[in-house]
N, C-alpha and C positions, 0 to 999 in steps of 0.2 A: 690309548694310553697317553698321558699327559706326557711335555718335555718339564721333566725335572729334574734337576742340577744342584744337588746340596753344594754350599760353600767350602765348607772344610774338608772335604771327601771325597776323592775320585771316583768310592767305591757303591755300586750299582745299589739300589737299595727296593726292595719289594714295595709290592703299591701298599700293602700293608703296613712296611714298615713308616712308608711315607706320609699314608697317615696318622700314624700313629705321631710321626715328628711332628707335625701339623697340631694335631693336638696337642700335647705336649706343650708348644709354644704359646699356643691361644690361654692352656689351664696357666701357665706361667706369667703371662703377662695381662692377660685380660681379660679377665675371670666372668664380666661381665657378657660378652661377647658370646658365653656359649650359650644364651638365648639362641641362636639361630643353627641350623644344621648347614655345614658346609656343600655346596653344589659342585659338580663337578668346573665350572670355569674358576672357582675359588682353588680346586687342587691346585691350577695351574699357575696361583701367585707362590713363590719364594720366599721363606723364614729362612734367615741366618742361624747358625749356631753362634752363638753370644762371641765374640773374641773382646779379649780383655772387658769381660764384664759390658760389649757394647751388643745391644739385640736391634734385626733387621729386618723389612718386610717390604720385598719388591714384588709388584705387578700391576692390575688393572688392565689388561690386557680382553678387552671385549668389553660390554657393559654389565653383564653380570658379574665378572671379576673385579672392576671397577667397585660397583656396588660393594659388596664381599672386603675389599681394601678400606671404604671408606665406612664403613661398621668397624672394622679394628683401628679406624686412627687414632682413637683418644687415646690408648695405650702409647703411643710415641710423641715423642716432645720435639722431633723436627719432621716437617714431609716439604720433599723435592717434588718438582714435577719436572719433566723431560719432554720436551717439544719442538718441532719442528718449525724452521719460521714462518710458516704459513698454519701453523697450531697442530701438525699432526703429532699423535705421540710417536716416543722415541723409546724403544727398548735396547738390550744388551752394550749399553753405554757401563762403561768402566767408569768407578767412584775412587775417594779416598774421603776420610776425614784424617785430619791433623790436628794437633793443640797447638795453641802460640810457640811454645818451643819447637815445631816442625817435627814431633813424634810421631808418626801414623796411629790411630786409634783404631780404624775398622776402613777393610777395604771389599771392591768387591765388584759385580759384575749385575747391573740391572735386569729383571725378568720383564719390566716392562715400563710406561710414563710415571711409577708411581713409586717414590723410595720415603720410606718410614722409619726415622730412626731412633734410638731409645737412647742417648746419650745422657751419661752425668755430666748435673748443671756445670757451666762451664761456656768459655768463648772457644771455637772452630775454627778453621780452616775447609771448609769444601770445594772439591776440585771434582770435577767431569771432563769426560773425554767423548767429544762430539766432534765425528769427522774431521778428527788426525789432531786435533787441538784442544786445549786443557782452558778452562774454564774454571774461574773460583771465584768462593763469595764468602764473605766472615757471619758466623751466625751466632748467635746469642742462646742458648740452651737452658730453660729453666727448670729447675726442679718440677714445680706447678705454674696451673695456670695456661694459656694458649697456646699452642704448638707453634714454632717458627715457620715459615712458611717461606722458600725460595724455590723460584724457577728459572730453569737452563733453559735459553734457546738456540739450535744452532744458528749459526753467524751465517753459512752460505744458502745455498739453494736445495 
C-alpha cells in the first residue's frame, strides 16, 4: 500500500477510492494524459483537491513516478523542483503560494522533488521550507504558453 495523504482531509480513504481521486484529477485537468495507464510508483504522487480554484500535483519520488509527473506537466503552468545542494531531491518540504497583496492562495506539504501548480495568470509569491528556513521566489503565471520553472535549494549541508 502506497503513503498517501490527501490535502484537505484527514480522513482514511480506500485504495479505491484513491484512485478514483486520481483519476478524477487527470479527466479534470489533462484530458490528454489518459493515453497512459497509471503504475503503481505514479499512485504514489499527490493531487490537491483545488483550494480557491488552485490545483496541485506533488511527487516524482523514484524514476517511474518521475516519469508519470513529467507526462502530466503541461497541465500546470508552474513546476518547482526541490533539491538538495548536492542535487539530491527533497520531499515533504512545506509550500505556500501568496498574491502581491500577501493573501495565501494554496498551501501544503510536498510528496516529493516535484511540485506542479495550476495557478490563474497572475504574479506570486513562493515560499518553501527547507531545514528550518523559508525560501521565496516571485513568479510570473501565464495563462498559455511555457510553464514557469523555479528551483529551491537547500542552503546547508
Amino acid at each position: 500500500m502506497t503513503n498517501f495523504r490527501p490535502v484537505s482531509s484527514g480522513k482514511a480513504q480506500t485504495r479505491y477510492g484513491r484512485l478514483g481521486f486520481i483519476a478524477m484529477v487527470v479527466v479534470l485537468q489533462c484530458a490528454p494524459a489518459l493515453a497512459f495507464e497509471l503504475d503503481d510508483a505514479a499512485k504514489s504522487n499527490v493531487a490537491s483537491s483545488p483550494q480557491a480554484g488552485v490545483s496541485w500535483l506533488s511527487g516524482g519520488v523514484g524514476d517511474e513516478a518521475m516519469t508519470e509527473m513529467r507526462k502530466l506537466s503541461a497541465a500546470y503552468n508552474v513546476h518547482l523542483m526541490l533539491t538538495g545542494p548536492r542535487g539530491n531531491y527533497l520531499a515533504g518540504i512545506p509550500f505556500s503560494v501568496s498574491r502581491r497583496s500577501g493573501q495565501v492562495t494554496v498551501s501544503g506539504v510536498t510528496e516529493g522533488p516535484l511540485l506542479y501548480l495550476k495557478l490563474p495568470a497572475g504574479r506570486y509569491q513562493i515560499a518553501v521550507e527547507i531545514d528550518g528556513a523559508w525560501q521565496s521566489r516571485r513568479v510570473q503565471a501565464l495563462a498559455s504558453g511555457p510553464a514557469a520553472k523555479v528551483r529551491f535549494v537547500a542552503k546547508g549541508e
